[in-house]
N, C-alpha and C positions, 0 to 999 in steps of 0.2 A: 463233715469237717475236712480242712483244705490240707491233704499231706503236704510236707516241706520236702521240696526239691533239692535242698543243701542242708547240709548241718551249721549248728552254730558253736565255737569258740572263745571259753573263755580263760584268761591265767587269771586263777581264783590268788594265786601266792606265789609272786616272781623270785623265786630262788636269790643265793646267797654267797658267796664266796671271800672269805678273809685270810688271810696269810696271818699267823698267828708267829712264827718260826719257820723262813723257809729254808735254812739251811737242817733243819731237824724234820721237812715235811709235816709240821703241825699246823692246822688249820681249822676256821670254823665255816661250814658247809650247811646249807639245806637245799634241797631242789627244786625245781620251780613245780608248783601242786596247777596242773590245766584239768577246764572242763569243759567235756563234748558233750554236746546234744546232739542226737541225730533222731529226728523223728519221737518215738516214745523213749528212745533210751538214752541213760544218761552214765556217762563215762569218764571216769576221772584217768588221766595220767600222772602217774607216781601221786608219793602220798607227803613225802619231805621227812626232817628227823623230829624225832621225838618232843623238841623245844616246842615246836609249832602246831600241838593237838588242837590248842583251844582255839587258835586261830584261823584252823583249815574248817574246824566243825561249823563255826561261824560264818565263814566266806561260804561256805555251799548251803547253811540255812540260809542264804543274804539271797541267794539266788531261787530261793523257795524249793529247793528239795533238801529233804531229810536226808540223813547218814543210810538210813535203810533202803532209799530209794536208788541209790547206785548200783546199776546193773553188771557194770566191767572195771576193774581197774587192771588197766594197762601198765605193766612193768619193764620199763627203758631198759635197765639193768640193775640188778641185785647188789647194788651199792647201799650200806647202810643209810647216807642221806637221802636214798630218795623212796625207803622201803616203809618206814620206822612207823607209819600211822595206818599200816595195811589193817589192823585190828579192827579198827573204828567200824569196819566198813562188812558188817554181820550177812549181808543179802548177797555181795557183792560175785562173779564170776574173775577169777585171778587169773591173768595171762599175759607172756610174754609173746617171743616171735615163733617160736613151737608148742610149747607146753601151757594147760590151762589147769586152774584145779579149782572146782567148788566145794568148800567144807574139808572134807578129807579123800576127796575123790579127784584123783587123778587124772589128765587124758594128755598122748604126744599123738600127735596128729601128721605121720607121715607126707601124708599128700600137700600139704603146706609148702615142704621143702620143693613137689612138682611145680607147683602153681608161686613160689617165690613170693608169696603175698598171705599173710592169716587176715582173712576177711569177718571182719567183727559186725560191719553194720552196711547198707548200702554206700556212704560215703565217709565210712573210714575202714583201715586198712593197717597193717603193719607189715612193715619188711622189715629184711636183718640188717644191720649196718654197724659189724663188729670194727674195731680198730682202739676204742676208749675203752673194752674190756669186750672180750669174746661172745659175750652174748647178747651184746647191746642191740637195739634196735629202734627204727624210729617211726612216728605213728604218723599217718598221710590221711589229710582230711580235706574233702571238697567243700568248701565253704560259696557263699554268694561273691565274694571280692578275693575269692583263688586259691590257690592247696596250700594251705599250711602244713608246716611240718613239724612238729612234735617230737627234737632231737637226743633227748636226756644231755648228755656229754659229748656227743659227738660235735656240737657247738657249744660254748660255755656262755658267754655272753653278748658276745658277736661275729659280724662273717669272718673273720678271719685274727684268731687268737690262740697262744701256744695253751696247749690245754696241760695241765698238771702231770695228768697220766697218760701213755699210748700205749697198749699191749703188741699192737702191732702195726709200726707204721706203713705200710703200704696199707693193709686194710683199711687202716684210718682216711688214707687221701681219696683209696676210692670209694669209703662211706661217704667222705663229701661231698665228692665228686657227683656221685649217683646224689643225691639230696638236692645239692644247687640245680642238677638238670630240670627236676619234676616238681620243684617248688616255689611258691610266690613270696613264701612268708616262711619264717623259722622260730620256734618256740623253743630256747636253749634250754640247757639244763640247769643253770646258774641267773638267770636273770629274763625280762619281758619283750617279749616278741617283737622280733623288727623282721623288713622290709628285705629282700634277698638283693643287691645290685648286681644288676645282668651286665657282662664285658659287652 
């Protein structure tokens, strides 16, 4: 059987964003639900809010794996829109950019912080890239047509847009910073994957 040399990507469910009230900060939010292939395994990032159970179980039967067969779900950041359908997901390995947990078993993995990288698969990857909330980070995937980047928040819906929230704005500009240097392609947090334009 011929291993795959790259992984494959796909947004199962392009995220969402509506201004409901913005002088009151009310809004209705889901995040955009992507999935990786890499070789045998299959990995979803973020899971969206709760509206959209029956929609996401769909989209990844549509791609012919089961709820059970998701190996990793990768967590951008612990924002309720983009956490809400982590249940579905019974088999799954749960991790952000230090900390992983299966079932009720915990693990923080120091040497991640040496190495600046939680290496999940041959051709995917997660670094930090706090600045949309402290823990954010974003998922780096070698695909056949170039690295996509799997931003949660740190891109909303395109290259360059005021994003709702900043914890911390310098963080923020060199989470971008760092992202446009090593990426072809961007997978926001709010909406479907477009094309990075290089100055």
């Amino acid at each position: 059987m011929k291993e795959n040399k790259y992984a494959t990507v796909k947004v199962l469910l392009p995220g969402y964003f509506k201004w409901l009230n913005e002088e009151k900060n009310e809004f209705e939010a889901s995040s955009t639900v992507t999935l990786i292939k890499d070789g045998m395994l299959n990995i979803l990032v973020d899971t969206g809010n709760n509206t959209v159970e029956t929609d996401l179980a769909y989209a990844i039967e549509k791609e012919g794996v089961k709820l059970g067969d998701i190996n990793y779900i990768i967590i951008t950041h612990h924002h309720p829109d983009h956490v809400a359908n982590n249940h579905l997901f019974k088999n799954a390995i749960f991790t952000d950019w230090l900390t992983s947990y299966e079932k009720n078993k915990f693990a923080v993995d120091f040497d991640i912080l040496k190495a600046g990288k939680n290496i999940i698969s041959p051709n995917v990857y997660i670094i930090p890239t706090p600045g949309h909330s402290e823990d954010a980070c974003t998922v780096v995937v070698n695909t056949e047509k170039g690295v996509v980047a799997v931003t949660g928040d740190l891109f909303v819906t395109k290259q360059v847009e005021k994003n709702i929230y900043v914890s911390d704005k310098d963080e923020y500009e060199k989470s971008m910073n760092k992202v446009l240097k090593i990426a072809d392609f961007i997978i926001p947090g709010h909406g479907d994957m477009f094309k990075i334009k290089k100055s």
